[in-house]
OpenMM code with the backbone's topology and positions (N, CA, C; nanometers):
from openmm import Vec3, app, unit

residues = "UNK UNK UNK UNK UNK UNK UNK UNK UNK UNK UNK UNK UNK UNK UNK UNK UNK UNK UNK UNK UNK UNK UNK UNK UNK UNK UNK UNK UNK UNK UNK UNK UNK UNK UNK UNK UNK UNK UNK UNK UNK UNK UNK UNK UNK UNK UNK UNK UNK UNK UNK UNK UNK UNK UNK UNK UNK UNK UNK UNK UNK".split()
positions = [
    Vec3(9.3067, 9.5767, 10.1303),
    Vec3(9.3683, 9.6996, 10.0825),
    Vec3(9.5191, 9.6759, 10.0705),
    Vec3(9.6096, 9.7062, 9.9719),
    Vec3(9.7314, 9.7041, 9.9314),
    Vec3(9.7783, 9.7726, 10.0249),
    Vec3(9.8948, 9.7335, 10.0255),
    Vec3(10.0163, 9.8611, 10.1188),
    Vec3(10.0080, 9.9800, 9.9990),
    Vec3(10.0282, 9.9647, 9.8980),
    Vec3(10.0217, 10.1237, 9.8317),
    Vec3(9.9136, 10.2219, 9.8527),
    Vec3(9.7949, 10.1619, 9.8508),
    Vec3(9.6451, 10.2081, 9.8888),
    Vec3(9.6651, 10.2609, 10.0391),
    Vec3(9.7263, 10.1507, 10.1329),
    Vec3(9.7040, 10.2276, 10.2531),
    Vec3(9.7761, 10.3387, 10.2465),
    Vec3(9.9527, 10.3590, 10.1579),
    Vec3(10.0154, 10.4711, 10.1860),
    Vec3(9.9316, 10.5953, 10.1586),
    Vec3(9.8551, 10.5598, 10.0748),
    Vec3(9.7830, 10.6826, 10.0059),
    Vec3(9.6863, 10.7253, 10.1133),
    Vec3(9.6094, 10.6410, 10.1620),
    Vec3(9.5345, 10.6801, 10.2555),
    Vec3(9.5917, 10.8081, 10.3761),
    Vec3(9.7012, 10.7067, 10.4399),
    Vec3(9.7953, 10.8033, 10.5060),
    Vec3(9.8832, 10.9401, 10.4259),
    Vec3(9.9273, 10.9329, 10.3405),
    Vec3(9.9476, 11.0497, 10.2562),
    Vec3(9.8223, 11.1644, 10.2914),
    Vec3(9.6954, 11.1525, 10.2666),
    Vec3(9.6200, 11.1844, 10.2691),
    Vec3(9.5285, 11.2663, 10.4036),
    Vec3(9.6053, 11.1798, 10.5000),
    Vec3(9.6172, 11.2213, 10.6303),
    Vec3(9.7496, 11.3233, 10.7065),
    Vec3(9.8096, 11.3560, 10.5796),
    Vec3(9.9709, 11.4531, 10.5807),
    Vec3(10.0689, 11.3560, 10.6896),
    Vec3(10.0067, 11.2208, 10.6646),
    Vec3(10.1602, 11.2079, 10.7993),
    Vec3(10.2792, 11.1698, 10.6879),
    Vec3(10.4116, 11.2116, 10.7750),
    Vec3(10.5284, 11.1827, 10.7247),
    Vec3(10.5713, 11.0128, 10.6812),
    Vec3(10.6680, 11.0253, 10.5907),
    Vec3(10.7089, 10.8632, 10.5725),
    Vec3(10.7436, 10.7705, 10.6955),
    Vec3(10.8049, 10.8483, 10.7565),
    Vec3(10.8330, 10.7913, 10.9155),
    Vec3(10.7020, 10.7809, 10.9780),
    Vec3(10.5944, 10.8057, 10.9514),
    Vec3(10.4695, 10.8017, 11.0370),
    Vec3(10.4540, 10.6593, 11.0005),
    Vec3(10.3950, 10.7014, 10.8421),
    Vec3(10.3196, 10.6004, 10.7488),
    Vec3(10.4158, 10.4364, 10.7820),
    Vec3(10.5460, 10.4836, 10.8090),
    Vec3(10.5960, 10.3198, 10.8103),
    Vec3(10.6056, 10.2743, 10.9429),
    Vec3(10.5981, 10.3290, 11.0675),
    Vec3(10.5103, 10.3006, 11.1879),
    Vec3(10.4397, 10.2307, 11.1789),
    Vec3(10.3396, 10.3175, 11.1567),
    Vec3(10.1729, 10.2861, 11.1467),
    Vec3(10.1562, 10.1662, 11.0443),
    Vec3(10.2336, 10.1145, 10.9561),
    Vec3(10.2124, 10.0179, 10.8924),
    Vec3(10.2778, 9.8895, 10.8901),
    Vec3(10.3650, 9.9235, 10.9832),
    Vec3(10.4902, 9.8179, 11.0563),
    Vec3(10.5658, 9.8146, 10.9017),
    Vec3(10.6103, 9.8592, 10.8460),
    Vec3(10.6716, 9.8568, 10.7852),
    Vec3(10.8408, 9.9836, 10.7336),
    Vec3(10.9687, 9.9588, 10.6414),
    Vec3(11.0320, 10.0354, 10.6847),
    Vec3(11.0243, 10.1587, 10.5904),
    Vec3(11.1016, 10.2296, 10.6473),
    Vec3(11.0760, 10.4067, 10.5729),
    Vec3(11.1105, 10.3569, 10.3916),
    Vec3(11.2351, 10.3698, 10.3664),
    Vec3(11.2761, 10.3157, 10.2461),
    Vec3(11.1227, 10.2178, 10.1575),
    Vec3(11.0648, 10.1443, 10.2251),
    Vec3(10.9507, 10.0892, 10.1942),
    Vec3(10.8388, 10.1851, 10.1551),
    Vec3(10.8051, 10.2914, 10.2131),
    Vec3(10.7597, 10.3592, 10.1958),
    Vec3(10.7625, 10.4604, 10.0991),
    Vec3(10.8867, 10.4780, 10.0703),
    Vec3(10.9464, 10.5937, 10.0061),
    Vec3(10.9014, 10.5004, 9.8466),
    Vec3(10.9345, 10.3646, 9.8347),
    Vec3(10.9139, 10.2689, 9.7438),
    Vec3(10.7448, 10.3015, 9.6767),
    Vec3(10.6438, 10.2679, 9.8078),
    Vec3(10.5351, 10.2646, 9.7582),
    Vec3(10.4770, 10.4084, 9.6728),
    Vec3(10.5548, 10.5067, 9.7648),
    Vec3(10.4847, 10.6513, 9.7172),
    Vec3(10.5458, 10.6590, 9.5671),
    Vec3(10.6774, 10.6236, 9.5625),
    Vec3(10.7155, 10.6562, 9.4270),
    Vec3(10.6545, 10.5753, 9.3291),
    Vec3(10.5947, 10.4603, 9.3256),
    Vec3(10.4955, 10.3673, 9.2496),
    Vec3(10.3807, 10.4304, 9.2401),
    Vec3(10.3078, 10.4633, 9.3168),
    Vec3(10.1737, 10.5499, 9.3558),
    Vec3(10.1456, 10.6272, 9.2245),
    Vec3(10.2715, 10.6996, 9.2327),
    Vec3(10.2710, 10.8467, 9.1817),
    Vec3(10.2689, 10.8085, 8.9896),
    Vec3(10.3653, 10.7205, 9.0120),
    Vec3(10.4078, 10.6566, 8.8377),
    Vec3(10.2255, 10.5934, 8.8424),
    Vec3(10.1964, 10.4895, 8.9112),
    Vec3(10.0798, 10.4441, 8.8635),
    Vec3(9.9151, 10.5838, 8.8459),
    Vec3(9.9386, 10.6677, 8.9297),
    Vec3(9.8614, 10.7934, 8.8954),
    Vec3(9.8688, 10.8641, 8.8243),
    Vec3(10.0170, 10.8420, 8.7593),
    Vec3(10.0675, 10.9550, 8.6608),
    Vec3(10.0387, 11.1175, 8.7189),
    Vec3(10.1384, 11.1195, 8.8402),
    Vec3(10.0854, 11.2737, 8.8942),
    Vec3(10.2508, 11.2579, 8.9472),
    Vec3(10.2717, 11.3787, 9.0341),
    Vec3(10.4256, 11.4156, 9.0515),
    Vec3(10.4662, 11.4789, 9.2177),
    Vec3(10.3402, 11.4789, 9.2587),
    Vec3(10.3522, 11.5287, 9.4344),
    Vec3(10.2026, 11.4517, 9.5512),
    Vec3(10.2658, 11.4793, 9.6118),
    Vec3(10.1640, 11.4720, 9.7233),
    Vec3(9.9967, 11.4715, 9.6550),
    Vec3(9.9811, 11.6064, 9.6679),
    Vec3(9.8618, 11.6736, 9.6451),
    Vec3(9.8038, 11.5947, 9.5417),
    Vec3(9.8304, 11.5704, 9.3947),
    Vec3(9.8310, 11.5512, 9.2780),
    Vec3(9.7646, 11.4009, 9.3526),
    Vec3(9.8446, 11.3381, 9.4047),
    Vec3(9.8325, 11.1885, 9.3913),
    Vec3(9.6544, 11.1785, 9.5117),
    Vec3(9.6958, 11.2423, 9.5905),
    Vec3(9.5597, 11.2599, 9.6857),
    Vec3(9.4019, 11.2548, 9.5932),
    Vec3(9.4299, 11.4198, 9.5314),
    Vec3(9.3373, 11.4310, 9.4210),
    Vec3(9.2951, 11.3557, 9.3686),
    Vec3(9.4002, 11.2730, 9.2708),
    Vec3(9.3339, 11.1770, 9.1728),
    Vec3(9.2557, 11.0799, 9.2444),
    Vec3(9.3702, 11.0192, 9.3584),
    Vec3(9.3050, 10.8811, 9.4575),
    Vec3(9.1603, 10.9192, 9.5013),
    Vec3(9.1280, 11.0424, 9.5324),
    Vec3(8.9786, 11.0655, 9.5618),
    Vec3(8.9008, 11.0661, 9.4663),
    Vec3(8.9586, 11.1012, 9.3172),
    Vec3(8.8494, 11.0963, 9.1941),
    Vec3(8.8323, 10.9935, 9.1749),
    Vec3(8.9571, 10.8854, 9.1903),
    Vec3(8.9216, 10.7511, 9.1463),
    Vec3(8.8396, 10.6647, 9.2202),
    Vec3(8.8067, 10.7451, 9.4085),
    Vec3(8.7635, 10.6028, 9.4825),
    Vec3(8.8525, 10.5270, 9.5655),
    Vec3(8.9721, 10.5770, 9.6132),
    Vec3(9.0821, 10.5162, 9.6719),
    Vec3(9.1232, 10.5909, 9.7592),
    Vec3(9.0465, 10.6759, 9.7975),
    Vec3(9.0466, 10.7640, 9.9219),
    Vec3(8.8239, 10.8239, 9.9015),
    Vec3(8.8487, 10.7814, 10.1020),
    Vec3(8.7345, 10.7987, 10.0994),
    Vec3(8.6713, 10.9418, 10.1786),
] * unit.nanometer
topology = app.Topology()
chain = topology.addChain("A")
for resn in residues:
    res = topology.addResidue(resn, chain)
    for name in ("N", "CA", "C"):
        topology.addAtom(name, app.Element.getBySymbol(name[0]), res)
């Protein structure tokens, strides 16, 4: 699983960027990186949006 995939996962779980880059040993700014890729590669614009799709597509289970 990608680090972007996992952010989503965690997105998905409402934790904060500071959670998600904990939990992934990785840093906030990193994070902030993946979500904003996420979102361009989903073509969606928030949170919610990106969750949604990731579950229509299969990338949240």
């Amino acid at each position: 699983m990608t680090s972007g995939a996992s952010s989503l996962q965690c997105i998905a779980k409402e934790m904060t960027n500071e959670q998600i880059a904990a939990f992934l040993g990785i840093k906030e700014n990193t994070v902030k990186t993946h979500r904003k890729n996420l979102y361009e590669k989903l073509e969606v614009h928030n949170a919610i949006a990106a969750v949604n799709k990731g579950r229509a597509m299969g990338y949240i289970t």
